[in-house]
MDAnalysis code that builds the backbone (N, CA, C; Angstrom):
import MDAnalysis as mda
import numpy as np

u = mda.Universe.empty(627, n_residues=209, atom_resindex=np.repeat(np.arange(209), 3), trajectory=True)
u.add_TopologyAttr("name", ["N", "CA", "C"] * 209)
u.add_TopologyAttr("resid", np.arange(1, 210))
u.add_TopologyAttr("resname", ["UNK", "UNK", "UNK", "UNK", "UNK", "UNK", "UNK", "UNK", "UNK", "UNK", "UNK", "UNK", "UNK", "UNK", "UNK", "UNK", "UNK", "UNK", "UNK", "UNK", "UNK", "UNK", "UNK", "UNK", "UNK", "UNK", "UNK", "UNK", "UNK", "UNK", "UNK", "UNK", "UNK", "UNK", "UNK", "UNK", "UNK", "UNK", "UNK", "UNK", "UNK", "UNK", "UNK", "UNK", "UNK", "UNK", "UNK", "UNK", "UNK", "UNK", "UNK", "UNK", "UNK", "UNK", "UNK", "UNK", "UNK", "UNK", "UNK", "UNK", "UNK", "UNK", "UNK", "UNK", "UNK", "UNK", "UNK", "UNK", "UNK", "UNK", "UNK", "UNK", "UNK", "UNK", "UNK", "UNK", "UNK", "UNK", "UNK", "UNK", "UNK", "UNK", "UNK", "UNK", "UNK", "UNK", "UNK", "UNK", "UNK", "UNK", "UNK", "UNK", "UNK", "UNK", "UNK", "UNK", "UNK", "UNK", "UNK", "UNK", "UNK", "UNK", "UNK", "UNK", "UNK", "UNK", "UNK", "UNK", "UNK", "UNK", "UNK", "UNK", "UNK", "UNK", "UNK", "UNK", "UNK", "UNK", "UNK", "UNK", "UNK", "UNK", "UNK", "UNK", "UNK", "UNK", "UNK", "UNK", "UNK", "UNK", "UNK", "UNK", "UNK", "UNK", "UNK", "UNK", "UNK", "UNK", "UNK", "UNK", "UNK", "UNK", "UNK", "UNK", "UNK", "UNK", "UNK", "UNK", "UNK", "UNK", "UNK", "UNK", "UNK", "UNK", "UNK", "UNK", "UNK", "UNK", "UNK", "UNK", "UNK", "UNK", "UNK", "UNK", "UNK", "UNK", "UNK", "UNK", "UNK", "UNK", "UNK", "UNK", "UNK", "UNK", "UNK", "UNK", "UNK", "UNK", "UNK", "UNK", "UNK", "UNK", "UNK", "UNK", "UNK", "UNK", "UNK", "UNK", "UNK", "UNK", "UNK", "UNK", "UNK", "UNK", "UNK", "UNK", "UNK", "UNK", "UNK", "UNK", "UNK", "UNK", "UNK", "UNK", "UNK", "UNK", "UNK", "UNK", "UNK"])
u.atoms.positions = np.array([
    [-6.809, -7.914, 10.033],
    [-6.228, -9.230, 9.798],
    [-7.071, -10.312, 10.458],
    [-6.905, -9.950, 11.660],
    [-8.040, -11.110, 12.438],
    [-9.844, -11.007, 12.452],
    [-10.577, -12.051, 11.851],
    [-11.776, -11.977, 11.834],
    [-12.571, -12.244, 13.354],
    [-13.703, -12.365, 12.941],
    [-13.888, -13.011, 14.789],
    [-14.038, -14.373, 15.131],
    [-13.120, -15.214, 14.385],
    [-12.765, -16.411, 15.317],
    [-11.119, -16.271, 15.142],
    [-10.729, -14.991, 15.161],
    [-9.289, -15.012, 15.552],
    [-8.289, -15.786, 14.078],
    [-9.008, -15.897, 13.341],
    [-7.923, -16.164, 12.367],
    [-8.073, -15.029, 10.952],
    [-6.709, -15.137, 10.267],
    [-6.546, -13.939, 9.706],
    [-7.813, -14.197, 8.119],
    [-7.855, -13.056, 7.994],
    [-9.359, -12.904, 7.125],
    [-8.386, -13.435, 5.653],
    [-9.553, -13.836, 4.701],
    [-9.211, -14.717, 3.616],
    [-8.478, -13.891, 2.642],
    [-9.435, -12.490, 2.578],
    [-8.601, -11.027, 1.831],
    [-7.338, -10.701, 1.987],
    [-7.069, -10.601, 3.187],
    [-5.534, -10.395, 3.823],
    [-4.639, -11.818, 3.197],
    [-4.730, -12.991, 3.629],
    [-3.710, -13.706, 3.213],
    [-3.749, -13.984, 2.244],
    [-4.560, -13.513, 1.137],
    [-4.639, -14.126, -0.356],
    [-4.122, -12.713, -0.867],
    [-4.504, -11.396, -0.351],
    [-3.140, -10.401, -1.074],
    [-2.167, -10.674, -0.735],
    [-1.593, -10.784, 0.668],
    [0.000, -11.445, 1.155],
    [0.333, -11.939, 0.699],
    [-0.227, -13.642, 0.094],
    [0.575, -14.290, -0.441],
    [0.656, -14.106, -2.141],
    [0.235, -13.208, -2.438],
    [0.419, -12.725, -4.103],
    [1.909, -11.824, -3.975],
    [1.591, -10.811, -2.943],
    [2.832, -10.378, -2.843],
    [4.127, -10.882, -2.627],
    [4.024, -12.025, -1.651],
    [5.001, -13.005, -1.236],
    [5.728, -13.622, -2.739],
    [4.271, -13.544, -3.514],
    [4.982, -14.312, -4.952],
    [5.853, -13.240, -5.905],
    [5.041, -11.808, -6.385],
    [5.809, -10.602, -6.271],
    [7.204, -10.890, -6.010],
    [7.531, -10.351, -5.252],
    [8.388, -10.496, -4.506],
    [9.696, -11.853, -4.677],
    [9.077, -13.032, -4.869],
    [10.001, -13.791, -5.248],
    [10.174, -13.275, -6.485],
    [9.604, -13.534, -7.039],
    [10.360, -13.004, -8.642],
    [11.457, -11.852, -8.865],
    [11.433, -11.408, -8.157],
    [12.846, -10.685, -7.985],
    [12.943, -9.284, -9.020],
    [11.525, -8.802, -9.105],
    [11.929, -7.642, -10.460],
    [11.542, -6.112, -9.459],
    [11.180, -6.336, -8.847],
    [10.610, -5.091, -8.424],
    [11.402, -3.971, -7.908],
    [11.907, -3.067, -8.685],
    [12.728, -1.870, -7.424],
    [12.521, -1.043, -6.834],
    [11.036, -0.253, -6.940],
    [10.010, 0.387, -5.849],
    [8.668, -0.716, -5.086],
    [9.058, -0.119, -4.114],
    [8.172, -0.822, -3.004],
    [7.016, -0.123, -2.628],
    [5.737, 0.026, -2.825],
    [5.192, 0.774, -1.912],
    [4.423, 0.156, -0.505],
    [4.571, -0.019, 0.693],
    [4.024, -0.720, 1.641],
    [3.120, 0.517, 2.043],
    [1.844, -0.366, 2.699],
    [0.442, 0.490, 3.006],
    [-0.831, -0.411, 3.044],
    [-1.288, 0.704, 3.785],
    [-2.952, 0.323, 3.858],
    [-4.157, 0.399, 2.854],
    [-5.332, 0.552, 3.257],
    [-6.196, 0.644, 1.518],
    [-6.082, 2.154, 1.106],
    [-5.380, 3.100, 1.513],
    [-4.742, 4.412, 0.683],
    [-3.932, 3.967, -0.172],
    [-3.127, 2.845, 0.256],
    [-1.586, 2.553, -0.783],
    [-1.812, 1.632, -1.693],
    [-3.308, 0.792, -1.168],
    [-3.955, -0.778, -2.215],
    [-4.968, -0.058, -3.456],
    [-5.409, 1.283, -2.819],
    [-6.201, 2.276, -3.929],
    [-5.176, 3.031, -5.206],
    [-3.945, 2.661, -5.035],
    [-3.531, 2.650, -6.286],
    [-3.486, 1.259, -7.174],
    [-3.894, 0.680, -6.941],
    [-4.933, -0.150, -7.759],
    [-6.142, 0.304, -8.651],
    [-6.478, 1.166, -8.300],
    [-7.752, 1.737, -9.188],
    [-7.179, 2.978, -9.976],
    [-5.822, 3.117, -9.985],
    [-5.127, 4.708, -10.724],
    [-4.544, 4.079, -11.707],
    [-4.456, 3.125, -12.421],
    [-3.440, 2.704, -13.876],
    [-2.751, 3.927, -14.045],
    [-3.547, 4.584, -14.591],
    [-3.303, 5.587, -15.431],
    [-1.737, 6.429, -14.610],
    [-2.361, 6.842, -13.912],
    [-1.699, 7.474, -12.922],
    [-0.314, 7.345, -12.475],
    [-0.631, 6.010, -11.597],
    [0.222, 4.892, -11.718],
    [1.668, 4.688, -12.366],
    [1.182, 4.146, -13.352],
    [2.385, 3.830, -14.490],
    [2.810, 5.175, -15.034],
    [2.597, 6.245, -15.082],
    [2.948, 7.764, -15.899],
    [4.496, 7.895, -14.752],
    [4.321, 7.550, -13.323],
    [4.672, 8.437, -12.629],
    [5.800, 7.184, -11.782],
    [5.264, 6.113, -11.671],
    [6.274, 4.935, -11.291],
    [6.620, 4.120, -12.230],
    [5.808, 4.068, -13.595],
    [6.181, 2.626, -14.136],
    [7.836, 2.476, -14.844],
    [8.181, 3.179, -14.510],
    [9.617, 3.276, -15.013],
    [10.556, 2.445, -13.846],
    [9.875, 2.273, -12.510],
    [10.917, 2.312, -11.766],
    [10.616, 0.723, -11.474],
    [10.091, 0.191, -11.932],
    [9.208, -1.807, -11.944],
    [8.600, -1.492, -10.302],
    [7.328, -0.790, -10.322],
    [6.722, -0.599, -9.169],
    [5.668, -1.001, -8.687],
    [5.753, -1.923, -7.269],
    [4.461, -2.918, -6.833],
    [4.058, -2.439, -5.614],
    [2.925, -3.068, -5.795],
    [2.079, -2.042, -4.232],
    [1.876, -2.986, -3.224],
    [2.048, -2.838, -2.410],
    [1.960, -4.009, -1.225],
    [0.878, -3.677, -0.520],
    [0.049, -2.619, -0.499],
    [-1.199, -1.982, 0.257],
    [-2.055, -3.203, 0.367],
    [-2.860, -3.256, 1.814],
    [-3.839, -3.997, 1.953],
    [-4.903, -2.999, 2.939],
    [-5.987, -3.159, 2.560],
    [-6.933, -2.541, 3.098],
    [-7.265, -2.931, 4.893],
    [-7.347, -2.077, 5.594],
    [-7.845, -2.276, 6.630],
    [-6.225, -2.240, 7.894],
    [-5.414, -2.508, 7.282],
    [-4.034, -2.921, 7.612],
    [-3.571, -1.878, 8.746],
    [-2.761, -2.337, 9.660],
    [-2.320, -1.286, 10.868],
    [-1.217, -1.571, 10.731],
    [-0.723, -0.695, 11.399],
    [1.016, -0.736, 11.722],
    [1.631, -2.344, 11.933],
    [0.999, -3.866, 12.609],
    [1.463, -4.354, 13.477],
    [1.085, -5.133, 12.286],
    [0.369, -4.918, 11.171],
    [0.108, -5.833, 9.881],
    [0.964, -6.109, 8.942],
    [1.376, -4.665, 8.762],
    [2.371, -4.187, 7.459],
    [3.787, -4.829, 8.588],
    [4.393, -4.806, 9.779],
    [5.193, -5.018, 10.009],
    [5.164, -6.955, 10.011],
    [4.275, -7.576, 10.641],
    [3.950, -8.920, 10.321],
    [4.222, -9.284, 8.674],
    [3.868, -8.766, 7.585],
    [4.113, -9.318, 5.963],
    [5.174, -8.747, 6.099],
    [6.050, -7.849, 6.251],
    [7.732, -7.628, 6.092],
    [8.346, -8.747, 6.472],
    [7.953, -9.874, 7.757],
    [8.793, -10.326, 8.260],
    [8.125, -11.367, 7.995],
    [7.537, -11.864, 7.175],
    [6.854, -13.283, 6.407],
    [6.795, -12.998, 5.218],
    [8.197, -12.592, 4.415],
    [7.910, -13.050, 3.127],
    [8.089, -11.472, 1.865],
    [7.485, -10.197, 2.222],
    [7.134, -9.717, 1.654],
    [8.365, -8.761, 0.468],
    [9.317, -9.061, 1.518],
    [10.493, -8.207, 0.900],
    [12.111, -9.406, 0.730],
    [11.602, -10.645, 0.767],
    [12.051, -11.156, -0.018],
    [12.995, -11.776, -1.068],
    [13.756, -11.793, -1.822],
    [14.240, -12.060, -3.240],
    [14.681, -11.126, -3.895],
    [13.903, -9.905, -3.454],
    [13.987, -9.031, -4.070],
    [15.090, -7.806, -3.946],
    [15.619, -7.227, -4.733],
    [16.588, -5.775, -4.182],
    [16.305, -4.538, -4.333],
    [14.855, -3.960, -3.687],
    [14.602, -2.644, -3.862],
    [15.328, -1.655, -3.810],
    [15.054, -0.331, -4.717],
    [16.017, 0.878, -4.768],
    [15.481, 1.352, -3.607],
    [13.960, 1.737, -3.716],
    [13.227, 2.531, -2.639],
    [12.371, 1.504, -1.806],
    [11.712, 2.147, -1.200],
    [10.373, 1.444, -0.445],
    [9.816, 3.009, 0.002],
    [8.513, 2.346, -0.243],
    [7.474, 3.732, -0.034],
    [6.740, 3.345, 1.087],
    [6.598, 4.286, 2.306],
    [5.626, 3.854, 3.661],
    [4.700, 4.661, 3.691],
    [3.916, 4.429, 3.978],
    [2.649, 5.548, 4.513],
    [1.745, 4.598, 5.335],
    [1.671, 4.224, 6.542],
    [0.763, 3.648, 7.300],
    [0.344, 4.256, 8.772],
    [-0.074, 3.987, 9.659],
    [-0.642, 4.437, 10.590],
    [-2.381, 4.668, 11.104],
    [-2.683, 5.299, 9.752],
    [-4.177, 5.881, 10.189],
    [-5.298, 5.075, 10.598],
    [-5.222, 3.776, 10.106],
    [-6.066, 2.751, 10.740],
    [-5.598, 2.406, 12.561],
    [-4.401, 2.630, 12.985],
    [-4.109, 2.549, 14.514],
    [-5.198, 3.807, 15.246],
    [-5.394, 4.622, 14.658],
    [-5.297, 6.164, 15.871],
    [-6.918, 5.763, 16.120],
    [-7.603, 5.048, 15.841],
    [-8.567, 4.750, 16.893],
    [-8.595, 3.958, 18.151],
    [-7.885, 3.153, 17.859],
    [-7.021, 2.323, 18.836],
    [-6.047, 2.764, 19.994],
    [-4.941, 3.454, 19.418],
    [-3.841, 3.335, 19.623],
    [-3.242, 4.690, 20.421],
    [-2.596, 5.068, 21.438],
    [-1.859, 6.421, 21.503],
    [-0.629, 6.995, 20.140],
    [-0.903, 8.303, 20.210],
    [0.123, 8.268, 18.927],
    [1.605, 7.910, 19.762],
    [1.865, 7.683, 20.892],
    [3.173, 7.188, 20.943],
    [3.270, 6.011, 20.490],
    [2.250, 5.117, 20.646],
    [2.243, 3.782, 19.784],
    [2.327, 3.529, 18.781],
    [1.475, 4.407, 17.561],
    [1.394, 4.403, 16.428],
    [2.645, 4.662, 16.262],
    [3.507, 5.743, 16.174],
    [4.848, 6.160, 16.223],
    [6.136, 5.023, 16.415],
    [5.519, 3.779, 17.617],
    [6.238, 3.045, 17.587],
    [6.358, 1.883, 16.895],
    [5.054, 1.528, 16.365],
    [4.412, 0.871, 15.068],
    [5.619, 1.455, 13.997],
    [5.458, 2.664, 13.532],
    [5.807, 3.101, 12.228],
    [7.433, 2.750, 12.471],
    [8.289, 3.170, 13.466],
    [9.680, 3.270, 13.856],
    [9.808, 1.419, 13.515],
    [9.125, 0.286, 14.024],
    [9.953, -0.582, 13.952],
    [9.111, -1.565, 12.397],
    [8.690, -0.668, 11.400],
    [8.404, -0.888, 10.231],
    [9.898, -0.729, 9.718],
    [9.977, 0.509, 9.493],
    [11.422, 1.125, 9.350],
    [12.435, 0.235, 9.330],
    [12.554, -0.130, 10.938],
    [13.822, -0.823, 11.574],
    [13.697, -2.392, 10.403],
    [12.454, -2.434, 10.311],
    [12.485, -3.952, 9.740],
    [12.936, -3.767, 7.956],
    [12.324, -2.823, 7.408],
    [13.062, -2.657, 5.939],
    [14.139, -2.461, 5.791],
    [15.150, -1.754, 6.662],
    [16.214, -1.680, 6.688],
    [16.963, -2.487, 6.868],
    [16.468, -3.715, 7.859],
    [17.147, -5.013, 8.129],
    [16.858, -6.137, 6.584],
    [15.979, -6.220, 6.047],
    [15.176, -6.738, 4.755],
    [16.046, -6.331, 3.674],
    [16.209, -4.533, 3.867],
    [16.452, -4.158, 2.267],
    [17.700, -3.095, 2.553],
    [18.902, -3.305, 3.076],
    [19.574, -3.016, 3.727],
    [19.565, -1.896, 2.531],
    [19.894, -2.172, 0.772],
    [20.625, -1.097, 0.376],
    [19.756, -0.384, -0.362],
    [18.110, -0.251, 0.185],
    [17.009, 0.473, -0.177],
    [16.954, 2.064, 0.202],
    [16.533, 2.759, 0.291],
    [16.112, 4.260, 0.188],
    [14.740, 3.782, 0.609],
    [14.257, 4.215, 2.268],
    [13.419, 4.505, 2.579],
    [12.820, 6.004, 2.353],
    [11.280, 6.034, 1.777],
    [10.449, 7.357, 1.868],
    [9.342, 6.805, 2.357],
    [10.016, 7.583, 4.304],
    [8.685, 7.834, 4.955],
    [7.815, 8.666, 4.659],
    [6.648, 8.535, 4.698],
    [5.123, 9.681, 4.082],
    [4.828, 10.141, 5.456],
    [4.458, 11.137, 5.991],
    [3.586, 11.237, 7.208],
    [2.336, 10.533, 6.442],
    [1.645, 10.453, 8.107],
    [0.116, 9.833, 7.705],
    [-0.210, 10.807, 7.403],
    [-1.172, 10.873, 6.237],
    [-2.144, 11.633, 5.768],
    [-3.177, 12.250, 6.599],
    [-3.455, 13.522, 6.359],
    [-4.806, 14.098, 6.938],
    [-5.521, 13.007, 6.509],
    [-6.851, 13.494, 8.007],
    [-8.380, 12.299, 7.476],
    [-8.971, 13.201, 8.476],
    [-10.913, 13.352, 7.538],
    [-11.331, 14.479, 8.866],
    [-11.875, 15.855, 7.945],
    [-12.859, 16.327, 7.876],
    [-13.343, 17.368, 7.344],
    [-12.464, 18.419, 7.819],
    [-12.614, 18.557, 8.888],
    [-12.120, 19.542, 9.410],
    [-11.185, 20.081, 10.056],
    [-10.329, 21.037, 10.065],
    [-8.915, 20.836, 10.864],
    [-9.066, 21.194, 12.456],
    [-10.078, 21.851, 12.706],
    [-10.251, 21.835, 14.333],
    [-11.986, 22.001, 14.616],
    [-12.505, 21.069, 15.455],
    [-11.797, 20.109, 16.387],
    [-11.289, 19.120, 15.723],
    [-10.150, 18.366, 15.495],
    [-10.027, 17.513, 14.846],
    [-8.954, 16.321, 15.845],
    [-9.570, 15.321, 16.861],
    [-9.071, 14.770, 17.914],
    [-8.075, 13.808, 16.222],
    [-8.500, 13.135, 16.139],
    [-7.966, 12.183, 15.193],
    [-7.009, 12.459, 14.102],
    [-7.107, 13.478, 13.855],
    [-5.924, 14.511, 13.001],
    [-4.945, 15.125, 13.852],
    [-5.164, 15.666, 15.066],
    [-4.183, 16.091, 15.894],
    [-3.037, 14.974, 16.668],
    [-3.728, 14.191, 16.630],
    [-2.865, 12.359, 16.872],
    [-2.082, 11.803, 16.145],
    [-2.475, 11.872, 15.141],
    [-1.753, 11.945, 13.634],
    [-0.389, 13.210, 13.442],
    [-0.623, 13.643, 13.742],
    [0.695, 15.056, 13.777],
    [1.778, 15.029, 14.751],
    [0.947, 14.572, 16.254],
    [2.187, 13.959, 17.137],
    [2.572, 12.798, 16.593],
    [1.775, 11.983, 15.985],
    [2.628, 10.607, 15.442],
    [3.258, 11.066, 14.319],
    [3.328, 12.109, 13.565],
    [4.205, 12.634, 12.505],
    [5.413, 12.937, 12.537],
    [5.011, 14.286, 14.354],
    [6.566, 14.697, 14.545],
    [7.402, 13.745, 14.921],
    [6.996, 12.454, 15.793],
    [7.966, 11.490, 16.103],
    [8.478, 10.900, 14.940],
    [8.090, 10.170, 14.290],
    [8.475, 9.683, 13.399],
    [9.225, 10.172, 12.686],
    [9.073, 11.268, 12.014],
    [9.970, 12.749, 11.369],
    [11.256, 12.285, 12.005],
    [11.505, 12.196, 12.828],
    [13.324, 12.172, 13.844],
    [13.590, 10.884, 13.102],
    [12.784, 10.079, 12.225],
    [13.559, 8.923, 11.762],
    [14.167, 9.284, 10.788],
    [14.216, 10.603, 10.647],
    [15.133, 11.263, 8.935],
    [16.357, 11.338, 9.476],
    [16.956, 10.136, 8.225],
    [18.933, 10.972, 8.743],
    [19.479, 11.093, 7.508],
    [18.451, 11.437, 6.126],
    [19.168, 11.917, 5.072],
    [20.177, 10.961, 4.041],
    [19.767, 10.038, 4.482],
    [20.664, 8.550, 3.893],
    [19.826, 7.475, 3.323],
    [19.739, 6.658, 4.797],
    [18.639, 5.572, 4.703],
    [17.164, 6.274, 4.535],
    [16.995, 6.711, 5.542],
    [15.395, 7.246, 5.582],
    [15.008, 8.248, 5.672],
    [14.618, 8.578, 4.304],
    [13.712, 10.042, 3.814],
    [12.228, 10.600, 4.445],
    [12.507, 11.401, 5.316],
    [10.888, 11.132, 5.718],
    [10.222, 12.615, 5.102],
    [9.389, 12.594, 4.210],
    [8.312, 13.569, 3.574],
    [6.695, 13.813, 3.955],
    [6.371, 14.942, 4.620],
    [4.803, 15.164, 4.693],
    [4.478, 16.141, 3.236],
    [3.392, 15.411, 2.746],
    [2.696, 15.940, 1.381],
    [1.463, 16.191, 2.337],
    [1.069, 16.232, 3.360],
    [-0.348, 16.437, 4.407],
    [-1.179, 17.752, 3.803],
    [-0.123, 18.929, 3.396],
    [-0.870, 20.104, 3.230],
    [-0.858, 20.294, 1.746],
    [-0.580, 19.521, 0.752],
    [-0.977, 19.570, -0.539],
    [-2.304, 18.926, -0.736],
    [-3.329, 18.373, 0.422],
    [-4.478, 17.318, 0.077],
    [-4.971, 18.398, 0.783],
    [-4.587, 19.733, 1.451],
    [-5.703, 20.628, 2.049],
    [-6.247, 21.851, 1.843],
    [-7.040, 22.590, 2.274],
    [-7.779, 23.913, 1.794],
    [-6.403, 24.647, 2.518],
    [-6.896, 25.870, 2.112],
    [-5.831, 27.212, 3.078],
    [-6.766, 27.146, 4.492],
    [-7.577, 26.649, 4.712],
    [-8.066, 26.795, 6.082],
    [-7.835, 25.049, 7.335],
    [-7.315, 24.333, 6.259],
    [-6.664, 23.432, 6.775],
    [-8.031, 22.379, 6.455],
    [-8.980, 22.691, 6.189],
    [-10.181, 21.028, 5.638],
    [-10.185, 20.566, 4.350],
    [-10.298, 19.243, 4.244],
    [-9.979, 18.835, 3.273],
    [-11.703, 18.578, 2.548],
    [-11.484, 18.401, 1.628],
    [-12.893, 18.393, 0.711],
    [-13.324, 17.137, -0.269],
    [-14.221, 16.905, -0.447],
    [-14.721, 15.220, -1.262],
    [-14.069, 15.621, -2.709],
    [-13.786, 16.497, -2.803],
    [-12.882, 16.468, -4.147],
    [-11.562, 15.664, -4.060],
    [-10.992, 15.766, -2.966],
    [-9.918, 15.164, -2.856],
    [-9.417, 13.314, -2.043],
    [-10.488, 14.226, -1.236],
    [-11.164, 12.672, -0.079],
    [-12.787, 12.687, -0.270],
    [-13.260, 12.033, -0.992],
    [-14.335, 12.052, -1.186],
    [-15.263, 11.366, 0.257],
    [-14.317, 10.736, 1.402],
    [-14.820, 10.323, 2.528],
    [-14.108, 10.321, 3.535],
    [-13.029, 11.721, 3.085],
    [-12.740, 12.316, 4.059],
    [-11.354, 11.711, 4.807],
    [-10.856, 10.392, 4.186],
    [-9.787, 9.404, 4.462],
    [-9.288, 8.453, 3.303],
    [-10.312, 8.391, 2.299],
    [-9.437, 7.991, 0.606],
    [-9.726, 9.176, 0.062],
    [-8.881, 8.624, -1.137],
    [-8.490, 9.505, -1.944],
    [-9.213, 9.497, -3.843],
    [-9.288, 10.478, -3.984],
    [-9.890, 10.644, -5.360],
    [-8.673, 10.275, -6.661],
    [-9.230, 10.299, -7.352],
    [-7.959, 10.518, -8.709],
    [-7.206, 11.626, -8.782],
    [-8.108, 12.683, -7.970],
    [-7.301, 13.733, -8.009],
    [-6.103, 13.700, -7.008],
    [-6.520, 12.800, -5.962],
    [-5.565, 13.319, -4.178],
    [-5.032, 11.947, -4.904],
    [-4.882, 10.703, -5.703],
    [-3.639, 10.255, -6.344],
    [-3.060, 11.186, -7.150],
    [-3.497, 12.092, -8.160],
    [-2.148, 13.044, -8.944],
    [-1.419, 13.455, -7.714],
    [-1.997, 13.920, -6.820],
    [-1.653, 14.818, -5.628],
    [-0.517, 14.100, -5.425],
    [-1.149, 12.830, -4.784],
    [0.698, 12.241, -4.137],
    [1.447, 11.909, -5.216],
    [1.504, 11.393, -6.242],
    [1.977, 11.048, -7.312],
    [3.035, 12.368, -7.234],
    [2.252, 14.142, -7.926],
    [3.050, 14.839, -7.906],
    [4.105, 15.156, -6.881],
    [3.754, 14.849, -5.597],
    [4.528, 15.122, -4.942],
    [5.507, 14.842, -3.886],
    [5.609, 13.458, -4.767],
    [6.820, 12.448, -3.886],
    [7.448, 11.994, -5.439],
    [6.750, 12.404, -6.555],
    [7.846, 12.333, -7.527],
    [9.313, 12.997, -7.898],
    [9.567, 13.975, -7.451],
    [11.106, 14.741, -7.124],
    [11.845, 14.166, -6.304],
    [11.505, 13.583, -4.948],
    [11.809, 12.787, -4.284],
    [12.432, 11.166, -4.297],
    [11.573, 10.733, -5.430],
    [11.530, 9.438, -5.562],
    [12.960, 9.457, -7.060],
    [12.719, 10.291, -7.715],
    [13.705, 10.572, -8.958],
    [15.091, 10.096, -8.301],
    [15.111, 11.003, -7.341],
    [16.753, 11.248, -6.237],
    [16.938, 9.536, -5.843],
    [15.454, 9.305, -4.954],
    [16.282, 8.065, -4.616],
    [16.452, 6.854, -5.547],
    [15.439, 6.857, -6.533],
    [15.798, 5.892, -7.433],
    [17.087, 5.832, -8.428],
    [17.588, 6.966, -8.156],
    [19.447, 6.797, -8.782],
    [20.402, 5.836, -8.495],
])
């Protein structure tokens, strides 16, 4: 968000405020909030629309975005006008260079707290963060990611907030993931979009009722 004279970069507030407009218009009933994993469904049409376009579904992803970003556009604007069925989360992985995963964890918890206050009669689906990382051991930055998983996980109470890891459908049986899927090891291919697509679609069916 912040460039280096401290004000927020031109990219960031010119997607925000598209969404902000989104959002007023009042049509949207899936949410997906995220980073450039969640703004790279932008490049899946196809994909995309097969698997959400039924449900009037907008992506709020911005590239580069941390926990303290996505919670800043919730609370300027982003959710809105609008009366989502669901909201889709998946953020974090841009913190864990930064951040302890108790932080990240606490990042993700008061995302949560804030959609729920926003979109009181929404259906949250938390995502764990995604694997990122060739390899599953040594893997400092993937293992950070898993304690920030299990915490977060306790935000499931089967009502409001659904929390789902798809982590081991993007991986080998030996736990590394491959440029077929992450071609850099932290986005995702067309293929690791079918991937999530397939497998938060059963999920998403339920809550969009």
């Amino acid at each position: 968000m912040d460039g280096a004279t401290g004000q927020p970069q031109v990219g960031f507030v010119n997607a925000h405020n598209n969404f902000v407009k989104t959002a007023k218009e009042g049509k949207a009933e899936l949410v997906f909030l995220g980073d450039s994993i969640t703004a790279g469904w932008g490049g899946q049409k196809p994909i995309w629309e097969k698997a959400f376009g039924q449900y009037k579904p907008a992506n709020f992803g911005i590239g580069g975005d941390r926990t303290q970003h996505v919670l800043w556009r919730i609370e300027n604007g982003e959710l809105e006008t609008i009366k989502a069925k669901a909201v889709v989360i998946m953020i974090g992985t841009n913190n864990s260079g930064s951040d302890s995963a108790e932080g990240i964890a606490k990042g993700v918890t008061k995302i949560v707290e804030s959609v729920r206050s926003k979109q009181p009669q929404a259906k949250i689906l938390l995502l764990a963060v995604f694997p990122r990382g060739e390899k599953a051991n040594p893997n400092p930055g993937r293992e950070k990611l898993k304690q920030v998983n299990a915490t977060i996980a306790k935000l499931h109470d089967g009502k409001s907030v659904h929390y789902l890891d798809i982590g081991e459908k993007f991986l080998q049986p030996d736990g590394a993931l491959t440029k077929e899927i992450m071609p850099d090891f932290l986005h995702l291919s067309s293929k690791g979009y079918q991937i999530w697509a397939d497998s938060i679609s059963p999920k998403l069916a339920e809550l969009m009722n």
